[in-house]
N, C-alpha and C positions, 0 to 999 in steps of 0.2 A: 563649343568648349572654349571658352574663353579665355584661359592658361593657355595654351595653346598656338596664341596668336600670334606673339614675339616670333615663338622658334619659324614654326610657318612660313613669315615673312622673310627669315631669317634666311630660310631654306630656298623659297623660291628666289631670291637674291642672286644665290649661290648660283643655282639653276641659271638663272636668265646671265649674269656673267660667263657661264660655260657655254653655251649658247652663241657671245659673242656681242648682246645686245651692250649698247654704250650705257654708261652711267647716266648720261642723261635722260635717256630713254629706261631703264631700269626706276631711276627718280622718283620718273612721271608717274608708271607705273604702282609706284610703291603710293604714291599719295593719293592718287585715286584710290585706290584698292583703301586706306585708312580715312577718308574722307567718307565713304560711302559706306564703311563699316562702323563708323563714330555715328552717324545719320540714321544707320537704320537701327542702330543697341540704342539711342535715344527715344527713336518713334517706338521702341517694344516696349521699353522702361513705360512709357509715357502712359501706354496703353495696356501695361501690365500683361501684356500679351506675349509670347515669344515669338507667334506667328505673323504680327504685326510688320510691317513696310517688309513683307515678303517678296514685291517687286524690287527692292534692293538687291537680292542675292543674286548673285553675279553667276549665269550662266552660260550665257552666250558672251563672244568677244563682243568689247566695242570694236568702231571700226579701224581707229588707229594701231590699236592691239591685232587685230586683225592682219594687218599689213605690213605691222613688223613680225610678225609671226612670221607670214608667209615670204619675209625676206631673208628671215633667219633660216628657214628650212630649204628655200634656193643655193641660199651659201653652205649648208650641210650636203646638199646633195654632188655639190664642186668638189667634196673633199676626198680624200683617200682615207676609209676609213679604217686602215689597218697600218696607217704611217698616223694616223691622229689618237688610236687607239693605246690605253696606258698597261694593256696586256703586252708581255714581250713578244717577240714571232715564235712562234712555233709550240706557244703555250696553249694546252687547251682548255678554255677555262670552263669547262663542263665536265673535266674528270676531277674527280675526288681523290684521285691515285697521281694525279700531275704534285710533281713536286714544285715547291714554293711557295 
């Protein structure tokens, strides 16, 4: 779904900034991820195919990706996640009946 793509990017942006990852690294990210997506809606156009440069779709990390991954979730696991957390203390945010 082609419409789509903006917000998407859009979103995971958001995501990888919360995360913590640097804009450089976010950048890199983001052009790969359009570089490879311009390459393979080309090779499908080309071939009238949708299934075409089906080795393009991205499912495994590369390996750089990889590594900031796993350095982003080393520094999540440092955290206090109830002093990082945007719920107040003592809210429970699984009752329906909690006010606020």
């Amino acid at each position: 779904m082609r419409e789509v793509l903006e917000s998407a990017l859009r979103m995971a942006r958001m995501g990888l900034e919360k995360l913590g990852l640097s804009e450089d690294a976010i950048e890199k990210a983001e052009t790969f991820y359009r570089a490879n997506d311009k390459e393979r809606l080309s090779r499908q156009l080309k071939a009238g195919n949708i299934s075409a440069a089906s080795e393009n779709v991205l499912t495994e990390p590369e390996e750089e990706a990889a590594a900031a991954a796993a350095e982003v979730l080393a520094d999540t696991q440092t955290r206090d996640p109830v002093a990082d957390s945007p719920i107040p203390a003592g809210v429970d945010a699984d009752d329906p009946d909690q006010p606020g």
